[in-house]
C-alpha positions in Angstrom: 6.7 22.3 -6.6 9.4 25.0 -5.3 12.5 24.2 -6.5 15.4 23.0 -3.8 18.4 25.9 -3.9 21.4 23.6 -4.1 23.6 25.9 -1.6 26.5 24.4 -0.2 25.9 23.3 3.6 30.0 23.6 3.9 30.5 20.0 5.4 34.0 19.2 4.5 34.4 16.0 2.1 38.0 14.7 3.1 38.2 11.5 0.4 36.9 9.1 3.1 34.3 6.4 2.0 30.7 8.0 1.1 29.7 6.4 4.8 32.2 8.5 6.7 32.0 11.9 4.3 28.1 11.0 5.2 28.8 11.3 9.1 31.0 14.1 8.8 28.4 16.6 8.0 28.2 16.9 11.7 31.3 18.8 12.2 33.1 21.6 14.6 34.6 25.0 13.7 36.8 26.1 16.8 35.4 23.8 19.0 31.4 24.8 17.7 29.2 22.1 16.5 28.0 23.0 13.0 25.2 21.2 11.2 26.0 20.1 7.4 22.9 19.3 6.5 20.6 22.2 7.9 17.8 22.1 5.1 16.9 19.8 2.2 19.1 22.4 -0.3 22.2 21.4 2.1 20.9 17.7 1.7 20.9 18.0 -2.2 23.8 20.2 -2.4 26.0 16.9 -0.5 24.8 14.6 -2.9 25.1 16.4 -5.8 28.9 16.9 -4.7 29.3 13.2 -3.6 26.7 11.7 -6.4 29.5 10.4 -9.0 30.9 8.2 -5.7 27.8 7.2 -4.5 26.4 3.3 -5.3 22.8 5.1 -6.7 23.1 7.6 -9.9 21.0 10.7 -9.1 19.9 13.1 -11.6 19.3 17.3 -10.8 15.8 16.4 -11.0 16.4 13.7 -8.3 17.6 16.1 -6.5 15.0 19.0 -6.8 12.4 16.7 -6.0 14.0 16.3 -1.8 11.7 16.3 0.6 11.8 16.8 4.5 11.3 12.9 5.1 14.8 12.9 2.8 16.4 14.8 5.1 14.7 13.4 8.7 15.9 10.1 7.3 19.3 11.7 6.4 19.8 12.6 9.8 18.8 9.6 11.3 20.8 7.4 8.9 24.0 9.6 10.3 23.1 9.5 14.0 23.1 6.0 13.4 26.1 5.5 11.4 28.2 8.2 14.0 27.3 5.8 16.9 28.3 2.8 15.4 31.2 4.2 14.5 31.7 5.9 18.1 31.2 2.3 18.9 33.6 0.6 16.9 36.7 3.6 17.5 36.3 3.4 21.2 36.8 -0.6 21.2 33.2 -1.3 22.1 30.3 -2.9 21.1 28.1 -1.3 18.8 24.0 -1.1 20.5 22.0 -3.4 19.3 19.2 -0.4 18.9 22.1 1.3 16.5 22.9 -1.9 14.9 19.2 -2.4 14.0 18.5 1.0 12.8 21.5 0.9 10.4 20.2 -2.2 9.0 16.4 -0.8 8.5 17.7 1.9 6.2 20.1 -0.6 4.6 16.2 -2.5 3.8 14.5 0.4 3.5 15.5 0.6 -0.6 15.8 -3.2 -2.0 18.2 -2.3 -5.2 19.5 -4.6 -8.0 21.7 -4.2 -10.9 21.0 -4.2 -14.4 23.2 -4.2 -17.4 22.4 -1.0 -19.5 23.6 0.4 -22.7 24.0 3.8 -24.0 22.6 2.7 -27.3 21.3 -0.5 -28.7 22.8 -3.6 -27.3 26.0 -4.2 -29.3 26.5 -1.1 -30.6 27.0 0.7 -27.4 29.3 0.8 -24.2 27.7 -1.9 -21.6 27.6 -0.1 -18.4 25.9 -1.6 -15.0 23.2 0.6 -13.6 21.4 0.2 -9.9 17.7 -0.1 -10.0 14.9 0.2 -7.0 11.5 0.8 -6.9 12.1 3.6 -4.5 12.5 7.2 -5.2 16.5 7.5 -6.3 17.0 9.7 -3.1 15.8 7.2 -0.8 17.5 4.8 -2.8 21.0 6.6 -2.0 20.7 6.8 1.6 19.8 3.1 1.6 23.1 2.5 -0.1 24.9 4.2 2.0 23.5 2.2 5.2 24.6 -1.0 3.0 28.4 0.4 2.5 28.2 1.6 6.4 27.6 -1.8 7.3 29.8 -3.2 4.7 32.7 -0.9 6.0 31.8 -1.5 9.7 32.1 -4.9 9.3 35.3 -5.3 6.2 38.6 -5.2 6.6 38.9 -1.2 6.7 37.1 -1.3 10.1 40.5 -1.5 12.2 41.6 1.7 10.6 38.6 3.8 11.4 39.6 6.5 13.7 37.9 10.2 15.5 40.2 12.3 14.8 42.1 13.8 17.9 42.5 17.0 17.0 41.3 19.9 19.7 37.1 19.6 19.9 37.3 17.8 16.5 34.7 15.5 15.7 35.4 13.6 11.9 36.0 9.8 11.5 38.4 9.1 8.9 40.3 5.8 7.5 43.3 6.1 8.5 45.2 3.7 5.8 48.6 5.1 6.2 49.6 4.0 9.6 51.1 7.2 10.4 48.1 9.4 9.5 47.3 10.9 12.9 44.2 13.3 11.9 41.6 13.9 9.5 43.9 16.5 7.7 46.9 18.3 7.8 45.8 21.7 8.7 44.0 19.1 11.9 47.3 18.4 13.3 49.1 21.7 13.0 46.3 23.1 15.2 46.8 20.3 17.8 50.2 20.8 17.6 50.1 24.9 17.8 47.5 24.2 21.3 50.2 21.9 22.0 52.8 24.5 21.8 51.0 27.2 23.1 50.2 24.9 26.2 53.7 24.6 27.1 54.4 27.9 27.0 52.0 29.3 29.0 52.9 26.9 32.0 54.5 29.1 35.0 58.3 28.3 35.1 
């Protein structure tokens, strides 16, 4: 088997719940859609970067082993998670098509947690660890269906937001309830349009 080159697909992580980091590898660069997860190296590049947050512990070899099902399912999982969020920001109903497909991967991966030891029982730290009988990869993108679903419908749902920054396209949590974008740098560029704007109006 070829081994996976973990490049980095350059979608930005932000500090947002693995869900919305997830549906941020769709992304713009001056007003350009760029895709974060191009190839299955991109794929297992993001997880790699995200894998000590994520709900399913995933080993280099894990990783090496992607496959383009991983990443057709990857893409599918974030369409789906993108338009329920799209859903939920706009003060709609989520579709039920969207709401169904988020809670097929959510089933695709049945997981359970085990308490696991570094050494003999009693001798060692006690630490939980999440089992499936699925390959670990599919395992993760299951789990992250689950926290979508879990976010989408928790207490952190009011304060999901699209950022409004010029042709941006990232969902963030907004938390501070005078966080406006999805960063800093975000909002000085919406301010500089802003500014630019006003001074190219005819006096």
């Amino acid at each position: 088997m070829q081994s996976i080159r973990l490049s980095a697909g350059g979608a930005p992580l932000l500090g947002e719940p693995p869900p919305i980091e997830f549906a941020n590898t769709t992304f713009a660069i001056r007003g350009r859609l760029r895709e974060g997860l191009d190839t299955t190296g991109h794929l297992a590049a993001w997880l790699r970067d995200m894998r000590t947050r994520l709900a399913v512990a995933l080993t280099d070899d894990d990783l090496d082993g992607l496959t383009g099902d991983d990443l057709a399912a990857a893409h599918d999982l974030r369409t789906t998670i993108r338009a329920v969020a799209d859903a939920i920001v706009h003060g709609r109903a989520p579709d039920a098509g969207a709401v169904a497909a988020l809670n097929g991967h959510a089933r695709r991966a049945p997981r359970w947690r085990e308490l696991s030891y570094d050494a003999e029982p009693g001798t060692g730290e006690p630490r939980i660890e999440v089992r499936s009988h699925a390959r670990p990869v599919a395992a993760a993108l299951s789990a992250l269906a689950e926290e979508a679903a879990e976010l989408f419908a928790g207490p952190a749902r009011p304060e999901l937001r699209i950022c409004p920054g010029p042709n941006c396209v990232l969902y963030f949590l907004r938390g501070n309830t005078r966080r406006e974008w999805c960063t800093p740098d975000c909002g000085n560029r919406a301010r500089a349009a802003r500014h630019y704007s006003k001074t190219r109006r005819p006096r």
